[in-house]
DRENMARMI-745723 format. One record per residue (C-alpha): residue number from 1; residue in three letters; y, x, z. Coordinates in nm, 3 decimals, always signed. Example, Ala and Ser with C-alpha at 12.3 -4.5 7.8 and 13.67 -1.06 7.14 Angstrom:
<rs>
<r 1, 'ALA', <-0.450, +1.230, +0.780>>
<r 2, 'SER', <-0.106, +1.367, +0.714>>
</rs>
This chain:
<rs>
<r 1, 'UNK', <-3.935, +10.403, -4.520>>
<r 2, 'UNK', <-3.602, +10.316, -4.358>>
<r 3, 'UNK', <-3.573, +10.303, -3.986>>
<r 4, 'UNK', <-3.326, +10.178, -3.727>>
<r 5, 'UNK', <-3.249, +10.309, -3.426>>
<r 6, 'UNK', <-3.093, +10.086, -3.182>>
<r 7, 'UNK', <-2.796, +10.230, -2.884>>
<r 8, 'UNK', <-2.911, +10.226, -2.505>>
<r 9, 'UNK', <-2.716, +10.085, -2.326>>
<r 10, 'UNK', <-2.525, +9.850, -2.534>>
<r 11, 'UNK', <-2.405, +9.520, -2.558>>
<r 12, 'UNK', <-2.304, +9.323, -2.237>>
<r 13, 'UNK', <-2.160, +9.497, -1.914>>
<r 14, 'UNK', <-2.168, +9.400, -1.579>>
<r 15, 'UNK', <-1.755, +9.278, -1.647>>
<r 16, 'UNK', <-1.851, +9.070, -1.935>>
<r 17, 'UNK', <-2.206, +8.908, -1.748>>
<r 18, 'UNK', <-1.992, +8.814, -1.424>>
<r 19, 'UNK', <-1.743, +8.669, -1.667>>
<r 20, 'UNK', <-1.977, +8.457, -1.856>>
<r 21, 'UNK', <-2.166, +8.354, -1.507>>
<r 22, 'UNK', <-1.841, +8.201, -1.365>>
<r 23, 'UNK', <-1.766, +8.011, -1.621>>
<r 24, 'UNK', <-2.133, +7.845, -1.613>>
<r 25, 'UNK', <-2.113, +7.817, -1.256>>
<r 26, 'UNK', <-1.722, +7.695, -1.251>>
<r 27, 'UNK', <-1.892, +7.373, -1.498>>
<r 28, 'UNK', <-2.161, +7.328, -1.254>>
<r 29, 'UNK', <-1.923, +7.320, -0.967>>
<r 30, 'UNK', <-1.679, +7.144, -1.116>>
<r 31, 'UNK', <-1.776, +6.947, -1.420>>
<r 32, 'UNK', <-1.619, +6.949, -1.768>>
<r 33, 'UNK', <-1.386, +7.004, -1.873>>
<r 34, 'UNK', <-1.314, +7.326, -1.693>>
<r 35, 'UNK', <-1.023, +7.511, -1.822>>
<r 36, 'UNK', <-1.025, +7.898, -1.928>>
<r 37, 'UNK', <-0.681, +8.064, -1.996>>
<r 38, 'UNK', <-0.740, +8.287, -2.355>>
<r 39, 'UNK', <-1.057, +8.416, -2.475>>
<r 40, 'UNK', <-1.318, +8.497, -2.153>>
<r 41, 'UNK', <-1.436, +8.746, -2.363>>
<r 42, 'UNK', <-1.361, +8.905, -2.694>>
<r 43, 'UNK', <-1.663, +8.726, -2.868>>
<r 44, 'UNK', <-1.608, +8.412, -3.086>>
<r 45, 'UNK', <-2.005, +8.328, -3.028>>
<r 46, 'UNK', <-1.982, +8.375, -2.639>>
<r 47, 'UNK', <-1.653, +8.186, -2.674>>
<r 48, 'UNK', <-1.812, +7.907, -2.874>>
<r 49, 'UNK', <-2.143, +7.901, -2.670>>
<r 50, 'UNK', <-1.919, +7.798, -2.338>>
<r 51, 'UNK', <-1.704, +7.581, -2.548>>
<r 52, 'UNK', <-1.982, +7.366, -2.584>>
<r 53, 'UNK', <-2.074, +7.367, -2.256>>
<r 54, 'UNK', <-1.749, +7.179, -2.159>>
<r 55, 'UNK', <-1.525, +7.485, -2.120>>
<r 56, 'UNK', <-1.178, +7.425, -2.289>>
<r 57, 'UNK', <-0.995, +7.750, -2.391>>
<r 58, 'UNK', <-0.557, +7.719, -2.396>>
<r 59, 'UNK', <-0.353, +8.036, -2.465>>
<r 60, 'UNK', <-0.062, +7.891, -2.168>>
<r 61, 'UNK', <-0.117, +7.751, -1.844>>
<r 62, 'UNK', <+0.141, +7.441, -1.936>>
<r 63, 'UNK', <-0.167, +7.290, -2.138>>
<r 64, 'UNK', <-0.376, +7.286, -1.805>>
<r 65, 'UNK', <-0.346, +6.960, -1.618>>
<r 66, 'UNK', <-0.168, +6.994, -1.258>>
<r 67, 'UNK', <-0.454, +7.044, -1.019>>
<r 68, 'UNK', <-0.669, +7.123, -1.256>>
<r 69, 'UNK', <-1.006, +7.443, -1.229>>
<r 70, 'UNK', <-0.871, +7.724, -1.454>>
<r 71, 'UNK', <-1.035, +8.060, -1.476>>
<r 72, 'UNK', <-0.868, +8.388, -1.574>>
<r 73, 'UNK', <-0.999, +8.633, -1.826>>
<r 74, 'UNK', <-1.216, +8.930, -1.769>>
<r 75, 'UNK', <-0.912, +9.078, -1.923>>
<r 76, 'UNK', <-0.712, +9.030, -1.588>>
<r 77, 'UNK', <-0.377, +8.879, -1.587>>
<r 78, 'UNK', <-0.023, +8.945, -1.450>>
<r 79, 'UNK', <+0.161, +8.883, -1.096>>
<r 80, 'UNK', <+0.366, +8.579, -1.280>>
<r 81, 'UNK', <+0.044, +8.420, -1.421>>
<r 82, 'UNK', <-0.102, +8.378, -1.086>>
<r 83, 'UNK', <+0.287, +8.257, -0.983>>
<r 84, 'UNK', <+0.269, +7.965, -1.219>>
<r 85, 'UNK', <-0.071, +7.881, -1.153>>
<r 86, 'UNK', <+0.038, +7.808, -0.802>>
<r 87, 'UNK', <+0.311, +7.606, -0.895>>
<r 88, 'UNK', <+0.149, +7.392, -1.114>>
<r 89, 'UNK', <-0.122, +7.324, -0.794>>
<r 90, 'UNK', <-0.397, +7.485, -1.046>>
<r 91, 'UNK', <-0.718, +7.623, -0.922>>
<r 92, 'UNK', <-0.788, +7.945, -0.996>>
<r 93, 'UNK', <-1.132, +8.119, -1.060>>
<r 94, 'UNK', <-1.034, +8.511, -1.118>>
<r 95, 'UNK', <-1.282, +8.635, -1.377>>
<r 96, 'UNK', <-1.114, +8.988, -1.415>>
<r 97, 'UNK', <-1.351, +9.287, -1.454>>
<r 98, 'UNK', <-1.363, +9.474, -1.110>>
<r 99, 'UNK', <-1.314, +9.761, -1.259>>
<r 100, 'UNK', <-0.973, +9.599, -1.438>>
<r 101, 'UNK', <-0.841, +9.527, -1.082>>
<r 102, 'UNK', <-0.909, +9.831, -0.934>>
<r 103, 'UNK', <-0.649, +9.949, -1.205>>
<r 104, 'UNK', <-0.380, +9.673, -1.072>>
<r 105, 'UNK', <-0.457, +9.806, -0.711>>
<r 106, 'UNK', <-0.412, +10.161, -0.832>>
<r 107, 'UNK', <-0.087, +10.082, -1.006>>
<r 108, 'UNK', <+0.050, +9.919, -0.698>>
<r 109, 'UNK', <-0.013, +10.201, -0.525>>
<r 110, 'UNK', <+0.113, +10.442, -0.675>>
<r 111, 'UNK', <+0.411, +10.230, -0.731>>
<r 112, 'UNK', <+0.406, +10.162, -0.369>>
<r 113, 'UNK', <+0.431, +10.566, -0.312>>
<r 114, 'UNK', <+0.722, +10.588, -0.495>>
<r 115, 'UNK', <+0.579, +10.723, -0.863>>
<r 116, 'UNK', <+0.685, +10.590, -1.164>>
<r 117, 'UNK', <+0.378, +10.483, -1.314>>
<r 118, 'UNK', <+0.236, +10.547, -1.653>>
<r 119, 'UNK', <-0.022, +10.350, -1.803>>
<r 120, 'UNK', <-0.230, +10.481, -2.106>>
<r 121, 'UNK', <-0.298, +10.142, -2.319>>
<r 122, 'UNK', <-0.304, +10.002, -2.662>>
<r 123, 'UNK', <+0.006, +9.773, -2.671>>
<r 124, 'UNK', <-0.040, +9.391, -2.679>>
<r 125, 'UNK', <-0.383, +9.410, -2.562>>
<r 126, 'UNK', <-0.469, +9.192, -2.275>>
<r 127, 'UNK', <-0.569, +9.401, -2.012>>
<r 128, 'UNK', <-0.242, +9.586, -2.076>>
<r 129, 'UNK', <-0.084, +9.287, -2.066>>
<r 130, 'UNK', <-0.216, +9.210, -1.713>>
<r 131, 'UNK', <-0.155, +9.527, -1.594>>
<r 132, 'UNK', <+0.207, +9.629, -1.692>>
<r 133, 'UNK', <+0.257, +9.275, -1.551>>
<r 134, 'UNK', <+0.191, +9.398, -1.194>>
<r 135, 'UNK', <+0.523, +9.514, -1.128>>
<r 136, 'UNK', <+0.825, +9.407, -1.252>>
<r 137, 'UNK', <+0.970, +9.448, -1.606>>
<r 138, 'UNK', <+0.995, +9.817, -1.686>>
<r 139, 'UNK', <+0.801, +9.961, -1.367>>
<r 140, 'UNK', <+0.516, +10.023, -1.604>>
<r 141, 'UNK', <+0.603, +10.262, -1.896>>
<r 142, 'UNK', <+0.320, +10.257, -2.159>>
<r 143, 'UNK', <+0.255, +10.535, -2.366>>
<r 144, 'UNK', <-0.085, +10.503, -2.664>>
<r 145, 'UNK', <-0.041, +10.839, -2.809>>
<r 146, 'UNK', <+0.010, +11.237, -2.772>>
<r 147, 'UNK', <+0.316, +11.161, -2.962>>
<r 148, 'UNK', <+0.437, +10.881, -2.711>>
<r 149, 'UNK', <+0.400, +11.142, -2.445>>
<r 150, 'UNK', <+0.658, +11.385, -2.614>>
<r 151, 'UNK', <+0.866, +11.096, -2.639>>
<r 152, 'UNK', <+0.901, +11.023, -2.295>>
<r 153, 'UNK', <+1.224, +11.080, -2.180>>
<r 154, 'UNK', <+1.170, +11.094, -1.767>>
<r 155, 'UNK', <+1.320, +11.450, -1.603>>
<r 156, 'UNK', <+1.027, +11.691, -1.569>>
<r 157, 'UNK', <+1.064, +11.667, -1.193>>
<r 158, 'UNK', <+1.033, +11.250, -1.171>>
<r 159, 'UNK', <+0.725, +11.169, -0.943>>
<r 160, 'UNK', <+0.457, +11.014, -1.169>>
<r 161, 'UNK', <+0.111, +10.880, -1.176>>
<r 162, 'UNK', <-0.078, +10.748, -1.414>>
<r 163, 'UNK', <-0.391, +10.518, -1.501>>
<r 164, 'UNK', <-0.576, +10.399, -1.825>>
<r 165, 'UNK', <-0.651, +10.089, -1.944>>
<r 166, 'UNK', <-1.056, +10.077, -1.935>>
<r 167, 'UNK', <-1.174, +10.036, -2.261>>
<r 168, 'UNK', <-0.987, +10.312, -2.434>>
<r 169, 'UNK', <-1.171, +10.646, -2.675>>
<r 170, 'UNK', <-1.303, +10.879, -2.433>>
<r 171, 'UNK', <-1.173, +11.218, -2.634>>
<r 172, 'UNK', <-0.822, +10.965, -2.677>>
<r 173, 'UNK', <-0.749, +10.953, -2.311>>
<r 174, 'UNK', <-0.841, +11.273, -2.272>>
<r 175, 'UNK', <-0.611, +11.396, -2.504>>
<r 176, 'UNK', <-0.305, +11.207, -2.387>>
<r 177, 'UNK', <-0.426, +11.309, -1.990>>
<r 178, 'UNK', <-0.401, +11.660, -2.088>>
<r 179, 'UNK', <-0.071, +11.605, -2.258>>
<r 180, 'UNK', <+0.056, +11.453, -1.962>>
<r 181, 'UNK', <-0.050, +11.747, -1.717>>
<r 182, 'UNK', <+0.124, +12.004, -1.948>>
<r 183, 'UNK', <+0.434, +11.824, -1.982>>
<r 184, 'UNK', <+0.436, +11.665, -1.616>>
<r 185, 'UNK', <+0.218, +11.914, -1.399>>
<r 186, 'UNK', <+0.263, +11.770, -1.077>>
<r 187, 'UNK', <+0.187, +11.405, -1.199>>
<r 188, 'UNK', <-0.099, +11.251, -1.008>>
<r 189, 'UNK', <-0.414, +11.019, -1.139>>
<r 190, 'UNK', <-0.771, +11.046, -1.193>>
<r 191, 'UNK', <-0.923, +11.333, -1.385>>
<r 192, 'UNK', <-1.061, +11.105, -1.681>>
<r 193, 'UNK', <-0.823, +10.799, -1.630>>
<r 194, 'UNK', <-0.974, +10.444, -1.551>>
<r 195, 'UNK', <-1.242, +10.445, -1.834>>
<r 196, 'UNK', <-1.526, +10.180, -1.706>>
<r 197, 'UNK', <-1.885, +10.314, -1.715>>
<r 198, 'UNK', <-1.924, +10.093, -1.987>>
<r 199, 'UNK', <-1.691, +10.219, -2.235>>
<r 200, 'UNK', <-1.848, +10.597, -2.141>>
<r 201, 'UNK', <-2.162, +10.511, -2.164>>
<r 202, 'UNK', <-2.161, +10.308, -2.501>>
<r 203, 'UNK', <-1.951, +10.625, -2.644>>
<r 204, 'UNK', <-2.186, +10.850, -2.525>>
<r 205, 'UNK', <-2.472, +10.679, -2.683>>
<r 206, 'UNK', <-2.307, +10.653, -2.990>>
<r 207, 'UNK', <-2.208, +11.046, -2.958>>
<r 208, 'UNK', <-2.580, +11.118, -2.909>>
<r 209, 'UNK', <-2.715, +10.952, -3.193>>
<r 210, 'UNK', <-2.463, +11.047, -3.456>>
<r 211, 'UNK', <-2.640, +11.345, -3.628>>
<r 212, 'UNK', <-2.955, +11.157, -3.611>>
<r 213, 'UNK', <-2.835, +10.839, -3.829>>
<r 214, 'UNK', <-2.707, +10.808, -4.174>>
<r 215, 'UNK', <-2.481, +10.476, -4.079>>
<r 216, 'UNK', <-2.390, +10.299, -3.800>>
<r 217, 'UNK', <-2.296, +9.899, -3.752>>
<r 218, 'UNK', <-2.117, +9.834, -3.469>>
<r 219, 'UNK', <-2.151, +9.446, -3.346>>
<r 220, 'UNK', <-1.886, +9.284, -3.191>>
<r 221, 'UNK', <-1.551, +9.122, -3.182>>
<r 222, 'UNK', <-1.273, +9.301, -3.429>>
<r 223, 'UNK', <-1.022, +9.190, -3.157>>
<r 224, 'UNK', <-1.309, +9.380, -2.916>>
<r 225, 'UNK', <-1.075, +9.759, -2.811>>
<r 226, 'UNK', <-1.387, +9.908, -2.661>>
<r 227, 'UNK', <-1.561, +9.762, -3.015>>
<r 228, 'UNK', <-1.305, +9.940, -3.238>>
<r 229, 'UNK', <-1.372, +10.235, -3.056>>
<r 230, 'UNK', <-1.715, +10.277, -3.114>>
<r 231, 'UNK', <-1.637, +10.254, -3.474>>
<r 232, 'UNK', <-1.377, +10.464, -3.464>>
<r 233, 'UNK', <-1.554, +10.739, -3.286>>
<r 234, 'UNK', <-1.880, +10.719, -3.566>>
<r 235, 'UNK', <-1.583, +10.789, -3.863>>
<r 236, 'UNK', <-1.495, +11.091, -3.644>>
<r 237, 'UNK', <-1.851, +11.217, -3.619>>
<r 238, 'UNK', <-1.835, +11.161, -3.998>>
<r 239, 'UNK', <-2.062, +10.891, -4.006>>
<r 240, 'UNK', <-2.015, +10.588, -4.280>>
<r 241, 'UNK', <-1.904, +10.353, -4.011>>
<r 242, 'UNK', <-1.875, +9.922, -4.024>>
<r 243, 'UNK', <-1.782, +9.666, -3.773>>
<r 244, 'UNK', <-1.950, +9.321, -3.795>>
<r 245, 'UNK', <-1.955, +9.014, -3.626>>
<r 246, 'UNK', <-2.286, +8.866, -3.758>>
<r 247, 'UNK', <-2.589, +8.895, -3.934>>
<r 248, 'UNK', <-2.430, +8.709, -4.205>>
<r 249, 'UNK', <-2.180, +9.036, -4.214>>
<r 250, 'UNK', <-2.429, +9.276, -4.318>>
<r 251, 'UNK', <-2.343, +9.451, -4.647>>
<r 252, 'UNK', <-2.664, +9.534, -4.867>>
<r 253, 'UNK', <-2.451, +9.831, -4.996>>
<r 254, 'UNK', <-2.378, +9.972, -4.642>>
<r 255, 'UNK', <-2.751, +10.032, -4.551>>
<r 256, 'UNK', <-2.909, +10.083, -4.976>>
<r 257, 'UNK', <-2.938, +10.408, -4.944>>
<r 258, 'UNK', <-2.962, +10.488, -4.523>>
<r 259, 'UNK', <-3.269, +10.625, -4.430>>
<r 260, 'UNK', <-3.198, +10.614, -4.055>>
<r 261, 'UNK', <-2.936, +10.313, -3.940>>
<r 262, 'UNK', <-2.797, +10.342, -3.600>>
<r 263, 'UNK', <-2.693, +9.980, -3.431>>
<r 264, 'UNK', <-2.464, +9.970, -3.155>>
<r 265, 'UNK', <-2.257, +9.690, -2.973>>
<r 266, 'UNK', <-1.969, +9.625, -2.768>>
<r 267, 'UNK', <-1.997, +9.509, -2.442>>
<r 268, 'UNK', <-1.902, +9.118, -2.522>>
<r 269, 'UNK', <-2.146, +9.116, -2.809>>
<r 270, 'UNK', <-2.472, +8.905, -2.732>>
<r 271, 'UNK', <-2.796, +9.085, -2.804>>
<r 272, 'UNK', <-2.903, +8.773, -3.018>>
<r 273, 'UNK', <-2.698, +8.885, -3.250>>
<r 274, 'UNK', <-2.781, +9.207, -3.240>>
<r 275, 'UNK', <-3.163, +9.112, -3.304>>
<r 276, 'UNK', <-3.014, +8.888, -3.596>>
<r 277, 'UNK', <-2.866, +9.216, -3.785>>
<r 278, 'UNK', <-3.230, +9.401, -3.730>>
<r 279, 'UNK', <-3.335, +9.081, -3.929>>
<r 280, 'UNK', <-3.148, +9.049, -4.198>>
<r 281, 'UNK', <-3.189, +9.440, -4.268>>
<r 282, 'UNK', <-3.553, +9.410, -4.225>>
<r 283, 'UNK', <-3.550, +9.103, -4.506>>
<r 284, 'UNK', <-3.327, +9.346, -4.743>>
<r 285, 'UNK', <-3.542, +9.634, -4.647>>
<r 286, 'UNK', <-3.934, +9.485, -4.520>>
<r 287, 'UNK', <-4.134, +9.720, -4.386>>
<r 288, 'UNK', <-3.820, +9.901, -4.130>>
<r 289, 'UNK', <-3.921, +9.979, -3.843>>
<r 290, 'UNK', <-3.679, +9.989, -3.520>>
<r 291, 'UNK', <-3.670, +10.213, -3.216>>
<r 292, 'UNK', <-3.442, +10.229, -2.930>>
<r 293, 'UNK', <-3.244, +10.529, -2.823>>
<r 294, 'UNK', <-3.316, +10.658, -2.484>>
<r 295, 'UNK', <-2.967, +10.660, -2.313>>
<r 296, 'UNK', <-2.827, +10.585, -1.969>>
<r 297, 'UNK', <-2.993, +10.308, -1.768>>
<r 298, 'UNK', <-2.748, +10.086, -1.635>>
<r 299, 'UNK', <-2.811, +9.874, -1.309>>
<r 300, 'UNK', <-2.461, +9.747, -1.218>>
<r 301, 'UNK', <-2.387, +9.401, -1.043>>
<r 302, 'UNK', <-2.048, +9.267, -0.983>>
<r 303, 'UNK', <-2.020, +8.977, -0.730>>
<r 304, 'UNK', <-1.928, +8.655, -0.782>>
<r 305, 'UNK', <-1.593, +8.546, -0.675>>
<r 306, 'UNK', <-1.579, +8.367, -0.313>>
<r 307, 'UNK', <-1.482, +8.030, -0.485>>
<r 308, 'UNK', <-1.847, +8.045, -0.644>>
<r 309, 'UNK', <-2.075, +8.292, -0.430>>
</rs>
């Protein structure tokens, strides 16, 4: 009899619920259509679900009316976003993760000390985006690798610091940290980077259940980082691993012959769907039965921006 074992925690974090909630809240206030610069989330159901709600999604601020409500991604966004939103008289609803702008804060700090500042990031990704835009070009160098560390070509005595984007591979960052303290001793940042809880907590789940589970399906967004991760890390831990955005996703082949299937999603998946994978693995497979994995309980509440409190 097969059996699936479903991640705790998983799914939704406190970023992504506070994002979702001021969009909702920005219609109610506002009325449609209410305008939402790229993707509030990574997750083309969440994305779709507000769409109908009246939310319109544009990639540049120059397709916003003048005067217009716009709301930021969780994401977070540049100094010269929040420039041009001025100029163009917009209203602005910041919907960056807490935990995104303490990383802007910290990189203005450290800038503000006098360090050049290193941030540990995927290149191209949003957040990174956002945050090498809060100084000005060049005052953030990004490095995504071990091998982008020995690249670096700073004098061993340059003051540094350095921060993560949040949504990185725990055992990643921690590789490229340690790099950075052996090639740059006296450089300065937090132990384990800026990982959110989130991104720990989902990895450590994941981490837990691995030599309990013959495959794992991760749920979520394939433009998702903290998503790709979680797959990522189940290939490490030698586990057939498979990223899917539906139910309609599922792959008889990947589960045929798994006794025990471990679920897991990203934190801008919706637990509908989710519940609509158990389904459709419980119509290839009747009789499955599903448990949840007893992992980290997590009970954290971000605030609603003033504009909407």
């Amino acid at each position: 009899m097969k059996k699936i074992v479903l991640a705790a925690p998983r799914g939704f974090c406190a970023g992504v619920e506070r994002a979702i909630e001021i969009v909702e809240k920005a219609l109610t206030k506002f009325g449609a259509p209410v305008y939402v610069r790229h993707e509030i989330v990574h997750n083309r159901h969440v994305v779709a679900q507000l769409r109908d709600q009246g939310a319109v999604f544009v990639e540049e601020l120059a397709q916003v009316p003048v005067g217009a409500p716009v709301i930021f991604s969780a994401h977070g966004v540049s100094d010269g976003v929040f420039r041009e939103a001025e100029a163009r008289s917009l209203t602005v609803i910041d919907a960056a993760c807490p935990l995104v702008k303490k990383v802007h804060t910290s990189v203005k700090r450290h800038a503000g000390q006098g360090h050049c500042v290193i941030l540990i990031g995927h290149r191209g990704h949003p957040e990174v985006v956002g945050t090498m835009g809060q100084l000005p070009d060049g005052g953030v160098v990004l490095v995504g690798s071990v091998e982008d560390v020995h690249a670096l070509t700073l004098a061993d005595d340059t003051d540094l610091a350095y921060t993560t984007q949040t949504t990185l591979s725990v055992d990643e960052t921690r590789e490229i940290i340690d790099e950075l303290h052996k090639r740059f001793p006296r450089i300065k940042g937090p132990a384990r980077g800026d990982l959110c809880y989130a991104t720990t907590n989902r990895q450590t789940a994941v981490r837990q259940m691995a030599e309990h589970v013959d495959v794992l399906l991760v749920i979520g967004s394939r433009s998702s980082s903290n998503t790709n991760r979680l797959r990522e890390l189940g290939e490490k831990l030698g586990i057939p691993s498979y990223l899917l955005d539906s139910a309609d996703e599922v792959d008889p082949a990947w589960v045929r012959e798994a006794v025990t299937i471990g679920i897991t999603s990203g934190a801008s998946a919706p637990e509908s769907i989710v519940q609509g994978v158990v389904e459709r693995i419980q119509e290839l497979h009747p009789g499955t039965s599903v448990e949840t994995w007893a992992g980290v309980e997590e009970n954290v509440h971000f605030p609603l921006p003033k504009e909407l409190a």
